[in-house]
PDBQT receptor file of N, H, CA, C and O in Angstrom, charges set to zero:
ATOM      1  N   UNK A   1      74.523  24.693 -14.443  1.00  0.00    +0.000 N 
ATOM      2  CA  UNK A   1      74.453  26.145 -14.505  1.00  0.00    +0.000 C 
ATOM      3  C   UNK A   1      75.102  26.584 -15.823  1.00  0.00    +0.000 C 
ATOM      4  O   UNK A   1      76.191  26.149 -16.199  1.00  0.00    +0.000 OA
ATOM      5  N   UNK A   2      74.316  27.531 -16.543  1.00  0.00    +0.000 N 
ATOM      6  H   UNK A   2      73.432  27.884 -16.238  1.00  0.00    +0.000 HD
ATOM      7  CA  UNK A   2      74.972  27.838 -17.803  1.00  0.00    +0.000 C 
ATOM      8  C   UNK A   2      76.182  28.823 -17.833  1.00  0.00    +0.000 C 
ATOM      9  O   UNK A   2      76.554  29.010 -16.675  1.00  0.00    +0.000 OA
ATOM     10  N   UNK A   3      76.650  29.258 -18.395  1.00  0.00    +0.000 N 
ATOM     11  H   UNK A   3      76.347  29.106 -19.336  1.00  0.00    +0.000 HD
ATOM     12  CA  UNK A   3      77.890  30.422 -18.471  1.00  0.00    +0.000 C 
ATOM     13  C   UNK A   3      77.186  31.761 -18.339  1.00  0.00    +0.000 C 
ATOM     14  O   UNK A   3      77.788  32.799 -18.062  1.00  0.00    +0.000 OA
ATOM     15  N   UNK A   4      75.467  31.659 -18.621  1.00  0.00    +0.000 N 
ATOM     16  H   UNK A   4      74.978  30.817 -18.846  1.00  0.00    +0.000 HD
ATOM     17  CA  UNK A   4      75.509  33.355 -18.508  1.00  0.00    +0.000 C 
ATOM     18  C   UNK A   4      75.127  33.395 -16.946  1.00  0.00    +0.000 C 
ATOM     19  O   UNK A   4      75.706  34.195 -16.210  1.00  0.00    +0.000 OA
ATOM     20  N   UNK A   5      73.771  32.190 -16.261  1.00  0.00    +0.000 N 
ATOM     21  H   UNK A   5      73.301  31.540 -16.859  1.00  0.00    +0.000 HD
ATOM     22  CA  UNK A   5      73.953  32.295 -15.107  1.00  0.00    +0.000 C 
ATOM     23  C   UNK A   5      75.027  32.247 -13.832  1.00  0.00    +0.000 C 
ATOM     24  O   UNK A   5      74.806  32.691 -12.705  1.00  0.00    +0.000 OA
ATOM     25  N   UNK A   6      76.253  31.592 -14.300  1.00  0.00    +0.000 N 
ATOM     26  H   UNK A   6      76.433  31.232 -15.216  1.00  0.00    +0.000 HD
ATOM     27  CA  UNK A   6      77.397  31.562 -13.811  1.00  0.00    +0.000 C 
ATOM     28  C   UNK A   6      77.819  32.962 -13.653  1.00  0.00    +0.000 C 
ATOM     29  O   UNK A   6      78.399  33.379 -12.650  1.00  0.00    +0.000 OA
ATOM     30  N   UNK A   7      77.564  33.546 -14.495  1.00  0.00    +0.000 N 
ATOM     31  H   UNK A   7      77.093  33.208 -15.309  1.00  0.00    +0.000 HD
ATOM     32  CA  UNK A   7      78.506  35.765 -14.660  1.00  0.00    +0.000 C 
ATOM     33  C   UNK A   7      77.435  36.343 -13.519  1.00  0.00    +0.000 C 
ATOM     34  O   UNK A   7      77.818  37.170 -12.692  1.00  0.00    +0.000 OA
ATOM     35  N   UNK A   8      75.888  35.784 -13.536  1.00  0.00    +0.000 N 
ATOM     36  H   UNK A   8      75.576  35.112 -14.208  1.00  0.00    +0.000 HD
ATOM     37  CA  UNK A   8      75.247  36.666 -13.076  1.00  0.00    +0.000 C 
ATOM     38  C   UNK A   8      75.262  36.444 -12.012  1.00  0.00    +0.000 C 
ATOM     39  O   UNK A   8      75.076  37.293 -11.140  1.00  0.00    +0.000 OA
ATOM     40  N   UNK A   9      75.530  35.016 -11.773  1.00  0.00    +0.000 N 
ATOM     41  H   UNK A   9      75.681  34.327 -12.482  1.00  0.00    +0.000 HD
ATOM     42  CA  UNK A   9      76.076  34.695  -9.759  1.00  0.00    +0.000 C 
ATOM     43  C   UNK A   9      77.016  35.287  -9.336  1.00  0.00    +0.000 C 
ATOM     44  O   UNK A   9      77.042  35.752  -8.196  1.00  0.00    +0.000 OA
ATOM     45  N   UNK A  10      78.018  35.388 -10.219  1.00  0.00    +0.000 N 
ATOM     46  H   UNK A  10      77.997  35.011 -11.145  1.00  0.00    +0.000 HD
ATOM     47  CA  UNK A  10      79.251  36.361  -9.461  1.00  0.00    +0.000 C 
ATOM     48  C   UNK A  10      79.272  37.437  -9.980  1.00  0.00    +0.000 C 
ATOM     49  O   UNK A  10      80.400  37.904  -9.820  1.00  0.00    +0.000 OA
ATOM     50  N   UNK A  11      78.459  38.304 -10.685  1.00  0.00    +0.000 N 
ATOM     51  H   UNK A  11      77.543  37.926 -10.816  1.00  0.00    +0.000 HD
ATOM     52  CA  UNK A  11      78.019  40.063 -10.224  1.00  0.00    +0.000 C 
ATOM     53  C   UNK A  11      76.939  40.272  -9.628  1.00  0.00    +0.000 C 
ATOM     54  O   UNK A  11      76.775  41.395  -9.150  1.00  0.00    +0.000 OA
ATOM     55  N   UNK A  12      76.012  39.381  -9.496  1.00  0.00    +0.000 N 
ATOM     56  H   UNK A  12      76.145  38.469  -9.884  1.00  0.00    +0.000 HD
ATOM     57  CA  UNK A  12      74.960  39.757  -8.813  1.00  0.00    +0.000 C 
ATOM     58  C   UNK A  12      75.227  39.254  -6.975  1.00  0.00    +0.000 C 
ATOM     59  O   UNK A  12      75.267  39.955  -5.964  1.00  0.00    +0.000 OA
ATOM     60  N   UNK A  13      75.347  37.999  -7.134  1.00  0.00    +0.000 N 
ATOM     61  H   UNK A  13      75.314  37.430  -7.955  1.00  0.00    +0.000 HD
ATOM     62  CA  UNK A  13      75.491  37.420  -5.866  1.00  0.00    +0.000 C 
ATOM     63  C   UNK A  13      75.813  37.726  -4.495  1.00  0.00    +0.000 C 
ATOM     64  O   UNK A  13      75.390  37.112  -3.516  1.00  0.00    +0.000 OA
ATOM     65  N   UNK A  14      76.441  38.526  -4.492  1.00  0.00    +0.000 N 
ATOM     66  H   UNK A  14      76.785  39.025  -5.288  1.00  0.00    +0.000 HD
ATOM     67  CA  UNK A  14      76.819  39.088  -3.290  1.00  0.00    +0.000 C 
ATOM     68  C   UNK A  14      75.912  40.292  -2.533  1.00  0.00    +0.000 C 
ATOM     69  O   UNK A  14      76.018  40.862  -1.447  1.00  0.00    +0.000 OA
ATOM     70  N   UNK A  15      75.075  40.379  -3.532  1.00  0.00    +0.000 N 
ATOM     71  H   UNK A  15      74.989  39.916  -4.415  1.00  0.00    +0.000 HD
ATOM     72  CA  UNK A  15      74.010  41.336  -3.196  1.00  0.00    +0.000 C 
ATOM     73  C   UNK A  15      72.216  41.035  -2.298  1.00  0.00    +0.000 C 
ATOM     74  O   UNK A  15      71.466  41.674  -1.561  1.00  0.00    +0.000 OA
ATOM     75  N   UNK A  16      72.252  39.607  -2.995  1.00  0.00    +0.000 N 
ATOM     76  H   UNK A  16      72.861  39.088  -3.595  1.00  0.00    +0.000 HD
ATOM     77  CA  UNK A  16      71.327  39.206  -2.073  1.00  0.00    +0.000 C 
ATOM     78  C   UNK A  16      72.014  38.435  -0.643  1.00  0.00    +0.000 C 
ATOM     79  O   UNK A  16      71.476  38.466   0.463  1.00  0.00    +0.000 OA
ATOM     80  N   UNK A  17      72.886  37.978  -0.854  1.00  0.00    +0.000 N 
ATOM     81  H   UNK A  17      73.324  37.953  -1.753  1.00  0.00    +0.000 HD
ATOM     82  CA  UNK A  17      73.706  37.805   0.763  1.00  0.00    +0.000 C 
ATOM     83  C   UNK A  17      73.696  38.962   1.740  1.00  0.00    +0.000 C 
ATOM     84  O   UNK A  17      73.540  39.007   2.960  1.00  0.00    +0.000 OA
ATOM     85  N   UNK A  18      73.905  39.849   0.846  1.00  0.00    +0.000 N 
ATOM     86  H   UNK A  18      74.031  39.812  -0.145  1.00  0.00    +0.000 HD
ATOM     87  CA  UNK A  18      74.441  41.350   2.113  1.00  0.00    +0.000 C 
ATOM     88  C   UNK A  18      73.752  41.806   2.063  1.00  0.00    +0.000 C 
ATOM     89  O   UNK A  18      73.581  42.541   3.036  1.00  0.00    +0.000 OA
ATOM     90  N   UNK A  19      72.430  41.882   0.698  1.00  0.00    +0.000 N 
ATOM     91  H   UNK A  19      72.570  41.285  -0.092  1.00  0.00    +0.000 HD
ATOM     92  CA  UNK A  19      71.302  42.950   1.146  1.00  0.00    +0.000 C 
ATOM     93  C   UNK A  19      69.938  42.283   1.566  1.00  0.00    +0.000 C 
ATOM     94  O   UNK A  19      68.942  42.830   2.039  1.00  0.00    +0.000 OA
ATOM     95  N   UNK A  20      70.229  40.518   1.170  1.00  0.00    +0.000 N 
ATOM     96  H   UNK A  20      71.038  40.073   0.786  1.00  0.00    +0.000 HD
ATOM     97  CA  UNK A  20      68.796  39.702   1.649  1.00  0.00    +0.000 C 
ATOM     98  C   UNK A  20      68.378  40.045   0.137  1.00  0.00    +0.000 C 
ATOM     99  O   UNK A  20      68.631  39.159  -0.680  1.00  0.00    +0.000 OA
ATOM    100  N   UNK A  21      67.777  41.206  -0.335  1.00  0.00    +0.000 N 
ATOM    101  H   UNK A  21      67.572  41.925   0.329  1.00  0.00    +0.000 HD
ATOM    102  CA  UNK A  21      66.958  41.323  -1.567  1.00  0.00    +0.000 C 
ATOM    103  C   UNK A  21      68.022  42.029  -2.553  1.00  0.00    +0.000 C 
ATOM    104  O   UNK A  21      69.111  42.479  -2.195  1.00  0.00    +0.000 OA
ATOM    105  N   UNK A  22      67.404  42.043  -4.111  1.00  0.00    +0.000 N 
ATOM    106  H   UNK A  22      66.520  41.678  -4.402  1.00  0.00    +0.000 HD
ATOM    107  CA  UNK A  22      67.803  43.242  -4.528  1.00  0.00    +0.000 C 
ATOM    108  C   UNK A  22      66.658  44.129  -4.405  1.00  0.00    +0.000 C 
ATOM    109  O   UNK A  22      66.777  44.993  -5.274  1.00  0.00    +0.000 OA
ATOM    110  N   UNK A  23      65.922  44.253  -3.928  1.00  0.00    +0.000 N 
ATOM    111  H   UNK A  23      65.826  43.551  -3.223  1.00  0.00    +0.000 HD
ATOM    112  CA  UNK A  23      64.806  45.300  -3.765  1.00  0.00    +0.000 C 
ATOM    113  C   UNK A  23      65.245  46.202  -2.560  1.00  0.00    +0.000 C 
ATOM    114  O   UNK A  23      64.924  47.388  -2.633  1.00  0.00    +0.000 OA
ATOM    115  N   UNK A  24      65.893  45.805  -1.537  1.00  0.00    +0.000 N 
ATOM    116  H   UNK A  24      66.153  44.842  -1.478  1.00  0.00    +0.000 HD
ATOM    117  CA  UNK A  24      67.080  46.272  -0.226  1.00  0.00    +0.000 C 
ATOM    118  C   UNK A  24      67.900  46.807  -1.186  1.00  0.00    +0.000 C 
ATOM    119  O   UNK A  24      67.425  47.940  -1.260  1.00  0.00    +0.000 OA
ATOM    120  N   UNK A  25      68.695  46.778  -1.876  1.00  0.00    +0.000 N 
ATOM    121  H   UNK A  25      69.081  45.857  -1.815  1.00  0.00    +0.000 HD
ATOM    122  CA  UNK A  25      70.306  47.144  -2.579  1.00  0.00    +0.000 C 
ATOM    123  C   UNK A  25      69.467  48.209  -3.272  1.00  0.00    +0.000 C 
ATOM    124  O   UNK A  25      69.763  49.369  -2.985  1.00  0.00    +0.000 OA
ATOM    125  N   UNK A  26      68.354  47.999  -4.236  1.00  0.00    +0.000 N 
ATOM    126  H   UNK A  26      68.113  47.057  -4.470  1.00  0.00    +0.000 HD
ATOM    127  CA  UNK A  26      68.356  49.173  -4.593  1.00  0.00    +0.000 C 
ATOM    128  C   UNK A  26      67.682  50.556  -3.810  1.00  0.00    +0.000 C 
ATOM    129  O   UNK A  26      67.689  51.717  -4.219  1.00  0.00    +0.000 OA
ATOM    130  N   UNK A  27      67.358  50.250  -3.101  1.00  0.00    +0.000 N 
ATOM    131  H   UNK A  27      67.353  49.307  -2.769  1.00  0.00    +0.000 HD
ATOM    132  CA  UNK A  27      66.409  50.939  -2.085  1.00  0.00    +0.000 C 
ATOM    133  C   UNK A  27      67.212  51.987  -1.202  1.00  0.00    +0.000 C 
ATOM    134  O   UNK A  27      66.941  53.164  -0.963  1.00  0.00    +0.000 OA
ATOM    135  N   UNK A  28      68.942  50.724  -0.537  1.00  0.00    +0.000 N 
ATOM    136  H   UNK A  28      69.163  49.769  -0.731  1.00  0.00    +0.000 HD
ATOM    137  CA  UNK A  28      70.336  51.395  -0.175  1.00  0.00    +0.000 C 
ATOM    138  C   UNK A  28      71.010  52.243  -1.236  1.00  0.00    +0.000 C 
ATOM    139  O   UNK A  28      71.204  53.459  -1.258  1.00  0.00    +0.000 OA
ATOM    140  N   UNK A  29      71.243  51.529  -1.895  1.00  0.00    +0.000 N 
ATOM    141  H   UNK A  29      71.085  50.541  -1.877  1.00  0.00    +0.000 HD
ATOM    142  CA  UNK A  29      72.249  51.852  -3.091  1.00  0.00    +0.000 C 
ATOM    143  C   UNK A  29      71.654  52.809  -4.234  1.00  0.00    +0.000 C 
ATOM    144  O   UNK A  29      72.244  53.832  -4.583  1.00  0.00    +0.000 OA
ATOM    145  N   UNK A  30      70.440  52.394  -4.783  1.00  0.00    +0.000 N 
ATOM    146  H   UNK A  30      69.961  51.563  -4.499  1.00  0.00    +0.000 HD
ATOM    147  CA  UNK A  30      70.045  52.854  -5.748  1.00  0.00    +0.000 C 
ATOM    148  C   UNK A  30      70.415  52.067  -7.019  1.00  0.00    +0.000 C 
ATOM    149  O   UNK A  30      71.271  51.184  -6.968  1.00  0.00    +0.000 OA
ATOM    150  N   UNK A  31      69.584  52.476  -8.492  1.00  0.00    +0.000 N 
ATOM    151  H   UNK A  31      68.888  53.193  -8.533  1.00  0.00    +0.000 HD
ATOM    152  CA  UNK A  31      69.813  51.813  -9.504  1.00  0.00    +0.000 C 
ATOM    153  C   UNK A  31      71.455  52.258  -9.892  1.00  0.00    +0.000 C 
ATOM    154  O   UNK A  31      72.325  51.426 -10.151  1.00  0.00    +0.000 OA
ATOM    155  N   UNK A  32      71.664  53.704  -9.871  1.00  0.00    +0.000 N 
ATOM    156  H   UNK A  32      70.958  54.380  -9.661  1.00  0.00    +0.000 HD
ATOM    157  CA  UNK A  32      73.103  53.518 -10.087  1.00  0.00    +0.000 C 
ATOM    158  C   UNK A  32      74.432  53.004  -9.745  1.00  0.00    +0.000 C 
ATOM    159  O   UNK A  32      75.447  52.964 -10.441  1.00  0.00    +0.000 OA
ATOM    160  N   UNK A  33      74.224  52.600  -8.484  1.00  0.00    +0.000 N 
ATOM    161  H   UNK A  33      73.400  52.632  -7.918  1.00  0.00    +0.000 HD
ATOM    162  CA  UNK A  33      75.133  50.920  -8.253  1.00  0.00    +0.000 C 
ATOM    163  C   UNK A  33      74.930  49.988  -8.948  1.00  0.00    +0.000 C 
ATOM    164  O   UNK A  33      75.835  49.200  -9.224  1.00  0.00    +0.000 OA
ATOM    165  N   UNK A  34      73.737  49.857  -9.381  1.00  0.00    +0.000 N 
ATOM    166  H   UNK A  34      73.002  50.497  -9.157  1.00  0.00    +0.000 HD
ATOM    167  CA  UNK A  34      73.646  48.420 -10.453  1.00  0.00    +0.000 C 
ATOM    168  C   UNK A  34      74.451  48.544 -11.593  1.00  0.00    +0.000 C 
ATOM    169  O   UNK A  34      75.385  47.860 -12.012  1.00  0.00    +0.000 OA
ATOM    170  N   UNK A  35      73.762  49.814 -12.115  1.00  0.00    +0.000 N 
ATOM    171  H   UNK A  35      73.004  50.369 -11.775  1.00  0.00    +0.000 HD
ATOM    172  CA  UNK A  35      74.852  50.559 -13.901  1.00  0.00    +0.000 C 
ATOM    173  C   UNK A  35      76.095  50.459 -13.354  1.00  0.00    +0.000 C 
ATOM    174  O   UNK A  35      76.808  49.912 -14.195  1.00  0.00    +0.000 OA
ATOM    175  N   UNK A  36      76.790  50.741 -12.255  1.00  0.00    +0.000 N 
ATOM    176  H   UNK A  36      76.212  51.186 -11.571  1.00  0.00    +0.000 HD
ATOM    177  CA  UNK A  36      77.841  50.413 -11.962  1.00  0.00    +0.000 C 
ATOM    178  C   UNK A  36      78.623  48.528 -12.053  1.00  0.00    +0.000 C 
ATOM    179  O   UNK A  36      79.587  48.017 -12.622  1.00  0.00    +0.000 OA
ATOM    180  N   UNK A  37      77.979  48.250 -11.516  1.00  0.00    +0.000 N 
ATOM    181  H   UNK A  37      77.196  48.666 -11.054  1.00  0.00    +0.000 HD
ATOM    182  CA  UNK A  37      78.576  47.029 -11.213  1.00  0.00    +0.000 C 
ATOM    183  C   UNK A  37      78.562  46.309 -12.736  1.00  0.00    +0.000 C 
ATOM    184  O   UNK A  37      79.217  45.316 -13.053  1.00  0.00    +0.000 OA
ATOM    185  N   UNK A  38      77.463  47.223 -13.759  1.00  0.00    +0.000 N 
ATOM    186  H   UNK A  38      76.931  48.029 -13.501  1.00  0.00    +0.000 HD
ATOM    187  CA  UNK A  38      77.796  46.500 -15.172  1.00  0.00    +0.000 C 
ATOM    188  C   UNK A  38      78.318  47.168 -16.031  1.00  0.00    +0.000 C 
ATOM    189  O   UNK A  38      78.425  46.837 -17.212  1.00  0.00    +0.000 OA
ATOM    190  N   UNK A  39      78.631  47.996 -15.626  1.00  0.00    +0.000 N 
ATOM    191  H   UNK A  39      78.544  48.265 -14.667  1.00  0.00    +0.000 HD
ATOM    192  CA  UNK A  39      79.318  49.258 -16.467  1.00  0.00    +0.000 C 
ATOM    193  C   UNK A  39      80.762  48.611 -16.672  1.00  0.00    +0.000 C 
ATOM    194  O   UNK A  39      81.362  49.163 -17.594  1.00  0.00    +0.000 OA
ATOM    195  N   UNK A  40      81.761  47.179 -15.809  1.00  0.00    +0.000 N 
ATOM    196  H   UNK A  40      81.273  46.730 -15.060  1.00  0.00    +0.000 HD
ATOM    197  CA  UNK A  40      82.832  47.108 -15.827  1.00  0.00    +0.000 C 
ATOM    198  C   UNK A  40      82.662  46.118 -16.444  1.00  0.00    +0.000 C 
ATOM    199  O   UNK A  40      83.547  45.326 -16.121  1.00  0.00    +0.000 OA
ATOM    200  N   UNK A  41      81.626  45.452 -17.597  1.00  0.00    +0.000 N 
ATOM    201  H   UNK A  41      80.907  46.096 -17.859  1.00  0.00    +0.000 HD
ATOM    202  CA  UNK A  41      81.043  44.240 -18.782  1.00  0.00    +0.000 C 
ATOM    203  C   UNK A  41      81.554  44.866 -20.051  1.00  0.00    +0.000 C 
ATOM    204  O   UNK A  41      81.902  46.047 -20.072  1.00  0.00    +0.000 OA
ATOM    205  N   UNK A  42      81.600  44.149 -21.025  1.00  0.00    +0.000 N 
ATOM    206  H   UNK A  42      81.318  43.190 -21.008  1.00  0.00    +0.000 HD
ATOM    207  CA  UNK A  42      81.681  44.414 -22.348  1.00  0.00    +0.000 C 
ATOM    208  C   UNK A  42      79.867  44.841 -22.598  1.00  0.00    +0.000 C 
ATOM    209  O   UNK A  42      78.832  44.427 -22.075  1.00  0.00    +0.000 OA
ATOM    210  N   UNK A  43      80.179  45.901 -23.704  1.00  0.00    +0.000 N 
ATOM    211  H   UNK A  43      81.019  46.237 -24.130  1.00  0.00    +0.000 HD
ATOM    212  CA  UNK A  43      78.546  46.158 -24.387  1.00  0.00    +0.000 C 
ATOM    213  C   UNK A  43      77.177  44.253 -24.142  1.00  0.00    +0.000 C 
ATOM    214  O   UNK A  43      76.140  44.023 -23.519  1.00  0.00    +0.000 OA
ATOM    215  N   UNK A  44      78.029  43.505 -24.991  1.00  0.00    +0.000 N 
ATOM    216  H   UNK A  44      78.871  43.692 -25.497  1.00  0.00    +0.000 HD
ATOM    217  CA  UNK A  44      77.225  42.311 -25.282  1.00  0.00    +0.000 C 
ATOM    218  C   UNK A  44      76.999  41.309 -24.189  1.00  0.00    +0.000 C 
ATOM    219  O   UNK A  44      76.057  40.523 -24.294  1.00  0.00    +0.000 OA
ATOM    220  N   UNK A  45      78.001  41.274 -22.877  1.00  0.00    +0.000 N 
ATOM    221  H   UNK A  45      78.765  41.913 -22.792  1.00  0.00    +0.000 HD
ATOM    222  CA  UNK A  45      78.047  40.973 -21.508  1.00  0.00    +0.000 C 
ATOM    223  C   UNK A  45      76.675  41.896 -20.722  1.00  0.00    +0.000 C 
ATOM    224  O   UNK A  45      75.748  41.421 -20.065  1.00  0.00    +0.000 OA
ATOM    225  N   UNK A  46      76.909  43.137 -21.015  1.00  0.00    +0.000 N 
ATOM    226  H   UNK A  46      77.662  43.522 -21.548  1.00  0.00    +0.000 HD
ATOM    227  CA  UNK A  46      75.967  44.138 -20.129  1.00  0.00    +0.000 C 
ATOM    228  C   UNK A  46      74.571  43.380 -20.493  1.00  0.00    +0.000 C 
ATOM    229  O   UNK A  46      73.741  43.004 -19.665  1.00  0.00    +0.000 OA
ATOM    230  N   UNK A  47      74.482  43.226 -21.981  1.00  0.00    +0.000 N 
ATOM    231  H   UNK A  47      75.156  43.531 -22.654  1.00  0.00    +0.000 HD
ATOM    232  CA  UNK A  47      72.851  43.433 -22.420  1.00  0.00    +0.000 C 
ATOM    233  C   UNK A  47      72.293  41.710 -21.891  1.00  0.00    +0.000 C 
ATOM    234  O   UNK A  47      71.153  41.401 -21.543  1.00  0.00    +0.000 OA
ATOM    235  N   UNK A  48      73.053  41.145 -21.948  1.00  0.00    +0.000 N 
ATOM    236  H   UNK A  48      73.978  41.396 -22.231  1.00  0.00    +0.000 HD
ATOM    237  CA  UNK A  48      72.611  39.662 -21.497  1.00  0.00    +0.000 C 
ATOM    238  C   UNK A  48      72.209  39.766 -19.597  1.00  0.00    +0.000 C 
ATOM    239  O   UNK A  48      71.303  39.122 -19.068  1.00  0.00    +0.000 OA
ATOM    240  N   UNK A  49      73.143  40.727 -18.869  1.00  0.00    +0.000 N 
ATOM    241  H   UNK A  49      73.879  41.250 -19.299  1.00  0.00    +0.000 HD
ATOM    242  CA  UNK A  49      73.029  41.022 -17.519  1.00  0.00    +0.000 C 
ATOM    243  C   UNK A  49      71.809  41.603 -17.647  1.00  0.00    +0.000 C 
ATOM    244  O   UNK A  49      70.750  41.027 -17.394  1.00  0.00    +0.000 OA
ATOM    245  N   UNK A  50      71.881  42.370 -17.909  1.00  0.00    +0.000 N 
ATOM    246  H   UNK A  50      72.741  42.838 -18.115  1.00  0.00    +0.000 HD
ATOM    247  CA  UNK A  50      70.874  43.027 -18.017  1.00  0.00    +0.000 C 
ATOM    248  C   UNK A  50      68.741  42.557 -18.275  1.00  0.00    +0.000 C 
ATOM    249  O   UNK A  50      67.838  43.000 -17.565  1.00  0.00    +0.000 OA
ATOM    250  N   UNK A  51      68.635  41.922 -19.066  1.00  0.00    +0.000 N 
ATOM    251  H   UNK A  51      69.368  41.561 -19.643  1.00  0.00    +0.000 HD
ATOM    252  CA  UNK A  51      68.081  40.706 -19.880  1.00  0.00    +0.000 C 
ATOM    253  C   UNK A  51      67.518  40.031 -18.484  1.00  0.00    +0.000 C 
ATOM    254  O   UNK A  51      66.391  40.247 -18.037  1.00  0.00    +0.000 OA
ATOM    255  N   UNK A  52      68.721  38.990 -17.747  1.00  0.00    +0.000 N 
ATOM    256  H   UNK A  52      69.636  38.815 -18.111  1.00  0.00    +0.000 HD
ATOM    257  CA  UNK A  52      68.613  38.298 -16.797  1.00  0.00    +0.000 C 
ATOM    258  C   UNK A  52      67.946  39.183 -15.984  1.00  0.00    +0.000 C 
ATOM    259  O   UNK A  52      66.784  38.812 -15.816  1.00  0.00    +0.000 OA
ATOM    260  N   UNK A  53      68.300  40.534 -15.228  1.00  0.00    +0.000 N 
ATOM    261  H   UNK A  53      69.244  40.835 -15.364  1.00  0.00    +0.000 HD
ATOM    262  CA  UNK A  53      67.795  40.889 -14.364  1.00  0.00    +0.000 C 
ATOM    263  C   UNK A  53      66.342  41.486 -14.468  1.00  0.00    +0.000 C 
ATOM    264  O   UNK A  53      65.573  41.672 -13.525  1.00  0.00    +0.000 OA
ATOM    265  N   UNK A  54      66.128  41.737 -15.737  1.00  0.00    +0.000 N 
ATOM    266  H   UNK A  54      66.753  41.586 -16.503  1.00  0.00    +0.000 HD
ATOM    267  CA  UNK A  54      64.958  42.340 -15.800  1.00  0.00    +0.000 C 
ATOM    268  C   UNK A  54      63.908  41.143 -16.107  1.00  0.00    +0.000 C 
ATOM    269  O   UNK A  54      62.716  41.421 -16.239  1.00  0.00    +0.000 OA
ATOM    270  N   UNK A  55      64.378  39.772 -16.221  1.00  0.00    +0.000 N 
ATOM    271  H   UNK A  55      65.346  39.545 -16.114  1.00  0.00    +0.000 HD
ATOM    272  CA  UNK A  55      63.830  38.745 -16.238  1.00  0.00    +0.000 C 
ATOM    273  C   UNK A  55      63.853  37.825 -14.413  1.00  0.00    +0.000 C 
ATOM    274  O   UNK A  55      63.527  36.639 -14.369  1.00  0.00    +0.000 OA
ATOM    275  N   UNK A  56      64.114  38.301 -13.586  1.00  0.00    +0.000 N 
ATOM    276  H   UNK A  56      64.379  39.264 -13.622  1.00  0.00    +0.000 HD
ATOM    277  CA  UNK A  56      64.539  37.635 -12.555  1.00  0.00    +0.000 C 
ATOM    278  C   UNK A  56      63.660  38.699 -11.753  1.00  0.00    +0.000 C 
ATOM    279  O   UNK A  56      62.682  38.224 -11.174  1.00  0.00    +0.000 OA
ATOM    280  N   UNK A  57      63.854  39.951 -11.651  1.00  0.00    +0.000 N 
ATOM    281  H   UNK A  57      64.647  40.337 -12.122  1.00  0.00    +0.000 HD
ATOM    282  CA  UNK A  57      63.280  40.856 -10.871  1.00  0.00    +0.000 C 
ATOM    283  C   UNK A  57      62.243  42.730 -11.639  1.00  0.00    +0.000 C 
ATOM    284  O   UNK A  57      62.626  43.809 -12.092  1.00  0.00    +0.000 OA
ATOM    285  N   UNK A  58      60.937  42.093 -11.360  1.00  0.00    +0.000 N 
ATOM    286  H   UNK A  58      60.626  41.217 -10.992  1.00  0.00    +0.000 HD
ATOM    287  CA  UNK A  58      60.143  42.578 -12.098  1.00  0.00    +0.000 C 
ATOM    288  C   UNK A  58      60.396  44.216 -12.101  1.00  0.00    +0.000 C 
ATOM    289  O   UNK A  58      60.048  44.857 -13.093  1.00  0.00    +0.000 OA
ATOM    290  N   UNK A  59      61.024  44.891 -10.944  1.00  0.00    +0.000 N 
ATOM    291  H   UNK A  59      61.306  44.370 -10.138  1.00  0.00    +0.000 HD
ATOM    292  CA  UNK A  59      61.109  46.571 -10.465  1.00  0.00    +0.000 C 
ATOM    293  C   UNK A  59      62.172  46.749 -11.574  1.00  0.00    +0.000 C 
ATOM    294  O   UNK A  59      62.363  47.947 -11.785  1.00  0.00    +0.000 OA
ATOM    295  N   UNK A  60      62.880  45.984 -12.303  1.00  0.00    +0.000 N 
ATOM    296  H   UNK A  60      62.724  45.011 -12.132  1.00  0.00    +0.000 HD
ATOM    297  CA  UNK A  60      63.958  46.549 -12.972  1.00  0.00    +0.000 C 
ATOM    298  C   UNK A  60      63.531  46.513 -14.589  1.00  0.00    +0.000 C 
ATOM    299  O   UNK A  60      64.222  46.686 -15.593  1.00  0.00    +0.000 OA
ATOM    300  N   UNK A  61      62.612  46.323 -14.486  1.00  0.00    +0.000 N 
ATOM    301  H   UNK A  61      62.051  46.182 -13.670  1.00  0.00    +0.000 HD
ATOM    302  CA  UNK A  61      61.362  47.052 -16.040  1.00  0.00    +0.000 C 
ATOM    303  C   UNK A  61      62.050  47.757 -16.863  1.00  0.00    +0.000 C 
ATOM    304  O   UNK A  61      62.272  47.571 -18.060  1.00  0.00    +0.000 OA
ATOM    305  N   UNK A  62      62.374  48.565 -16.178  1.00  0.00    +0.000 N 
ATOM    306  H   UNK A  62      62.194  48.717 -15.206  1.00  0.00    +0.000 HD
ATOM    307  CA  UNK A  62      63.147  50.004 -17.016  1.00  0.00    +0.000 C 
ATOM    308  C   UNK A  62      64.579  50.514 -16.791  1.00  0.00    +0.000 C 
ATOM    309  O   UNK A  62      64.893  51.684 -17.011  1.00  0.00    +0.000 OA
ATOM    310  N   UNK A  63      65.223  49.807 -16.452  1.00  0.00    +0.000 N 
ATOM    311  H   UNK A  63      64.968  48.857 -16.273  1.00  0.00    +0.000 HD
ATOM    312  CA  UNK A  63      66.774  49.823 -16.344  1.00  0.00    +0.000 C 
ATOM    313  C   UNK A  63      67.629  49.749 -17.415  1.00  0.00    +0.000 C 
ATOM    314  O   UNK A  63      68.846  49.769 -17.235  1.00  0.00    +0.000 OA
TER     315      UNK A  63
């Protein structure tokens, strides 16, 4: 596992456990829980999170 998938297991991770999807989390939560949960990254941390997710899950196109 690399170091960026390693960050994105432990900010993302807990979300498909408790929500099953992220398509559930955002559906509960909304996209602004996500900006949240990366909002507490450095600028160059965010854009790599970011990157990943919009590479992992196609609804986040425009995030």
């Amino acid at each position: 596992m690399t170091d960026s998938e390693e960050l994105f297991s432990r900010v993302f991770g807990d979300i498909e456990r408790d929500y099953g999807s992220m398509r559930r989390f955002l559906q509960e939560c909304g996209e602004d829980a996500l900006r949240s949960r990366l909002h507490a990254y450095g600028e160059v941390l965010q854009k790599e999170l970011k990157r990943m997710l919009k590479e992992r899950y196609e609804d986040l196109k425009d995030l």
